[in-house]
C-alpha positions as CSV (number, residue, x, y, z in Angstrom):
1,X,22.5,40.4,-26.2
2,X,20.7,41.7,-23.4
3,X,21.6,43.7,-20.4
4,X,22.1,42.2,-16.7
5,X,21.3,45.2,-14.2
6,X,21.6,45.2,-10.8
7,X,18.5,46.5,-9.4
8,X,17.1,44.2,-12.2
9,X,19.2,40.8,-10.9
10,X,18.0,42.1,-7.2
11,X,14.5,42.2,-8.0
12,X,14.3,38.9,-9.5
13,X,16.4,37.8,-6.6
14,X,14.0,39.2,-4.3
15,X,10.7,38.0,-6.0
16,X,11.5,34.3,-6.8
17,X,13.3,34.0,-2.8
18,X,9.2,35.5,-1.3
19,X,8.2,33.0,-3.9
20,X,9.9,29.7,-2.6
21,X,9.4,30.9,1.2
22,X,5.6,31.2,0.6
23,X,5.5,27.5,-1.1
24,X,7.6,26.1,1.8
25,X,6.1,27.6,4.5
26,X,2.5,26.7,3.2
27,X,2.3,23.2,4.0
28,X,4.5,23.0,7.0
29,X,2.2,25.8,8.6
30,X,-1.1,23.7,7.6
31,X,0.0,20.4,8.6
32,X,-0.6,18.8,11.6
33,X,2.4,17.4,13.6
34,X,3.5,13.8,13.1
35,X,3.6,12.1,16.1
36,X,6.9,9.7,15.1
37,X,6.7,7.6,18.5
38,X,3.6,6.3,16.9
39,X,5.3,5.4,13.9
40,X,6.9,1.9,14.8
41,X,7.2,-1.0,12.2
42,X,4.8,-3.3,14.2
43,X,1.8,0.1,13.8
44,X,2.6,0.2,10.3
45,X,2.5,-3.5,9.5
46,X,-1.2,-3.5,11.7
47,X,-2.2,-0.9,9.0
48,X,-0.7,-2.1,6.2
49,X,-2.9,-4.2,4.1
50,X,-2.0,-7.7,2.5
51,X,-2.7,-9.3,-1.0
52,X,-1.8,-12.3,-2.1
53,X,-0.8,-13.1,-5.6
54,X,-1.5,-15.5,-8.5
55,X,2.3,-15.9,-10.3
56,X,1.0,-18.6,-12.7
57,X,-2.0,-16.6,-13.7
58,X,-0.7,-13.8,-14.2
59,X,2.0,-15.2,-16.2
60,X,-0.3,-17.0,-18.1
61,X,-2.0,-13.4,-19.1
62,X,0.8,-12.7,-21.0
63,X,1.9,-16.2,-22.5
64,X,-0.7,-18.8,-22.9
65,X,0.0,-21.7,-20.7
66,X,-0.4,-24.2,-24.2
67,X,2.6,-21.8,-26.2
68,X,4.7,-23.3,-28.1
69,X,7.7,-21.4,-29.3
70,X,9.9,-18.9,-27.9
71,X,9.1,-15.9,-25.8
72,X,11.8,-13.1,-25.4
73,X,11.6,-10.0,-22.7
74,X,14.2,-7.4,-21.4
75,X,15.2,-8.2,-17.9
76,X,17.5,-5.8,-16.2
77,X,18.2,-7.6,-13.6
78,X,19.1,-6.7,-9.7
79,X,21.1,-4.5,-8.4
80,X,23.8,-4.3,-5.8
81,X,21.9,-1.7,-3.5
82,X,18.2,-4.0,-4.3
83,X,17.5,-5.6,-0.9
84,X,17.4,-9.2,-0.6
85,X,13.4,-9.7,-0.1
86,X,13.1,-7.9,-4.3
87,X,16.0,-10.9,-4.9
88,X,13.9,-13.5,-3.5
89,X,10.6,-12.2,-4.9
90,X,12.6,-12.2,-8.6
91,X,14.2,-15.7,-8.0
92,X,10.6,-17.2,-6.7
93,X,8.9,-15.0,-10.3
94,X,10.9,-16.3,-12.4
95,X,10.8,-20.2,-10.8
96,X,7.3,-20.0,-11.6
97,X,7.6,-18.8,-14.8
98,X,9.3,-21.5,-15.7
99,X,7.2,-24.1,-14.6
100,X,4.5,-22.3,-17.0
């Protein structure tokens, strides 16, 4: 077993506290301030780009539209604390998935 000294403990004490002080301070000091007032949802949606997408042809990437047979996946499901837009986006997936 090996020996645990103080002046040992309080050197590595000391070295790895100068150590996570210099990381954290790094950054913050080199940053430039976020202005948050600036930060509303109607700026971000104006920045935010868009993109539509293809359900069917993506689906059909993965299973030929003319399959026959059957087609098994793992699903987890939603959760309670999923918000209700990723429950819509699942429900309007897997209604197109279907169709294909």
């Amino acid at each position: 077993m090996r020996r645990i000294t103080v002046g040992g403990a309080v050197l590595r004490g000391a070295v790895s506290t100068a150590l996570t002080i210099s990381l954290m301070s790094g950054p913050a000091l080199a940053a430039p301030p976020v202005d948050l007032s600036k930060w509303s949802p109607e700026y971000v949606r104006s920045i935010a780009g868009t993109q539509d997408f293809d359900t069917a042809g993506d689906c059909a990437k993965v299973t030929p539209l003319d399959y026959k047979g059957r087609l098994t996946f793992w699903y987890q499901g939603v959760f309670e604390g999923d918000p209700d837009l990723l429950r819509q986006y699942y429900k309007d997936f897997f209604a197109t998935f279907r169709k294909t």
